[in-house]
Structure formats: C-alpha cells, structure tokens
C-alpha positions as CSV (number, residue, x, y, z in Angstrom):
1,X,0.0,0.0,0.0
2,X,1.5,3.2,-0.8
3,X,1.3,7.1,0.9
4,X,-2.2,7.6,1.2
5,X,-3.3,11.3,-0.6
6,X,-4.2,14.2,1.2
7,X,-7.3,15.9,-0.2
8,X,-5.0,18.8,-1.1
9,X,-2.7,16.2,-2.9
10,X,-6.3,14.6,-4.8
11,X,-6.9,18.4,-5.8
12,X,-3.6,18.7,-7.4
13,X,-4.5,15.6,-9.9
14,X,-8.2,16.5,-10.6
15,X,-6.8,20.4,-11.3
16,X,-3.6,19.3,-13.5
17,X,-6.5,17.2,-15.7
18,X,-8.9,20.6,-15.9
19,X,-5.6,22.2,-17.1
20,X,-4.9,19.6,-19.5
21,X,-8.4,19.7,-20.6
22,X,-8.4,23.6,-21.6
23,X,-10.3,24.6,-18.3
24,X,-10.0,28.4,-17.6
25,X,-9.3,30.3,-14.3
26,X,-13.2,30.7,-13.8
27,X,-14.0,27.2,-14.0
28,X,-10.9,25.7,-11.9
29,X,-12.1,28.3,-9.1
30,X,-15.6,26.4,-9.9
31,X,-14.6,22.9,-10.3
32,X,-12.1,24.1,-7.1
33,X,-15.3,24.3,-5.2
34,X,-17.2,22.0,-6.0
35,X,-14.6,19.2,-5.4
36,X,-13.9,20.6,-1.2
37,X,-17.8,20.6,-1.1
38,X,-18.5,17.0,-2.8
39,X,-15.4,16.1,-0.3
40,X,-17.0,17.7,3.1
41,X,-20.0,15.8,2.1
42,X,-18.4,12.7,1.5
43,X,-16.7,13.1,5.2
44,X,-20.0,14.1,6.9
45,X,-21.9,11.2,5.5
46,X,-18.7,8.4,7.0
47,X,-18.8,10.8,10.1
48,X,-22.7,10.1,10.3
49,X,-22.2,6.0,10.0
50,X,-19.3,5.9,12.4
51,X,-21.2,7.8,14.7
52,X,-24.8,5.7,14.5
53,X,-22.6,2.4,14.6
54,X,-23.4,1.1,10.6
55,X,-19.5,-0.3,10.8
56,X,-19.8,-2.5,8.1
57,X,-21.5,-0.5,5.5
58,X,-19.1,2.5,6.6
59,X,-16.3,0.1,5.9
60,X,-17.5,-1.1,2.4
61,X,-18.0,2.4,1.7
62,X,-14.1,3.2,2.7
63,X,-12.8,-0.2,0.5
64,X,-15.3,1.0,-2.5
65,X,-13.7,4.3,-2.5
66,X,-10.7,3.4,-1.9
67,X,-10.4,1.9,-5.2
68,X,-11.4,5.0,-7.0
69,X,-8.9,6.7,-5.2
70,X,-6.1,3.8,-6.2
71,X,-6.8,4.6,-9.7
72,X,-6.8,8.2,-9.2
73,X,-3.3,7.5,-7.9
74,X,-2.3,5.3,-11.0
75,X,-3.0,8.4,-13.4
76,X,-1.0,10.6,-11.3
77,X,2.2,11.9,-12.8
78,X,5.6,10.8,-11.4
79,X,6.9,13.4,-8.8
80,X,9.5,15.3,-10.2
81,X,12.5,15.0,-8.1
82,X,14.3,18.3,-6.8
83,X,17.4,18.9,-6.3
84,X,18.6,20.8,-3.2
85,X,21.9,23.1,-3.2
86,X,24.1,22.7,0.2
C-alpha cells in the first residue's frame, strides 16, 4: 500500500486534468469548489455511519472508495524529483 493522498494532494491531480483539458481560471475556481464541497459531504456522510454504529457499511463504503482513489493515484504523474543546493 503506498502514501495515502491528502485531499489537497487529490486536488492537485483532478486540477492538472482541468488544465490539461483547456479549463480556464473561472472554471478551476468552480470545479475548485465543487470538489472541497463534494469532499465535506463525503466526510460528513462516513462521520454520520461511524457515529450511529453502521460499521460494516461505513467500511464497504471506505474499501469502494478506496479503489477509485487507487486509480486516481495510478494516473498521477511521477513526482519530479528536486534537487537541493548545500
């Protein structure tokens, strides 16, 4: 299993795709948006499950997303590597 993403990190991939797609600084600052509100509700919804005890579902919910984000991470670019100056 490798680094899990931050949702700053998925950001980064779903706005380098916008880019690549012609996007424009009006709809990134949409799209921007949208994603941080799709991922709050996402959160609330596995905050509700945990709290009212639906374990199992909340975990099938985790594992079925968790592939989506796998392949997310597949796409992803390799990280360029820097070089640092002593």
């Amino acid at each position: 299993m490798g680094v899990p993403l931050s949702l700053r990190q998925l950001w980064v991939i779903y706005k380098r795709i916008a880019i690549a797609q012609g996007a424009g600084a009006r709809e990134l600052a949409i799209a921007q948006a949208a994603f941080y509100d799709g991922a709050r509700g996402v959160l609330k919804v596995l905050s509700y499950m945990a709290e009212h005890g639906d374990y199992d579902e909340l975990h099938q919910t985790i594992a079925r997303h968790g592939r989506q984000i796998r392949k997310i991470e597949a796409r992803r670019p390799p990280e360029r590597r820097r070089s640092r100056i002593h």
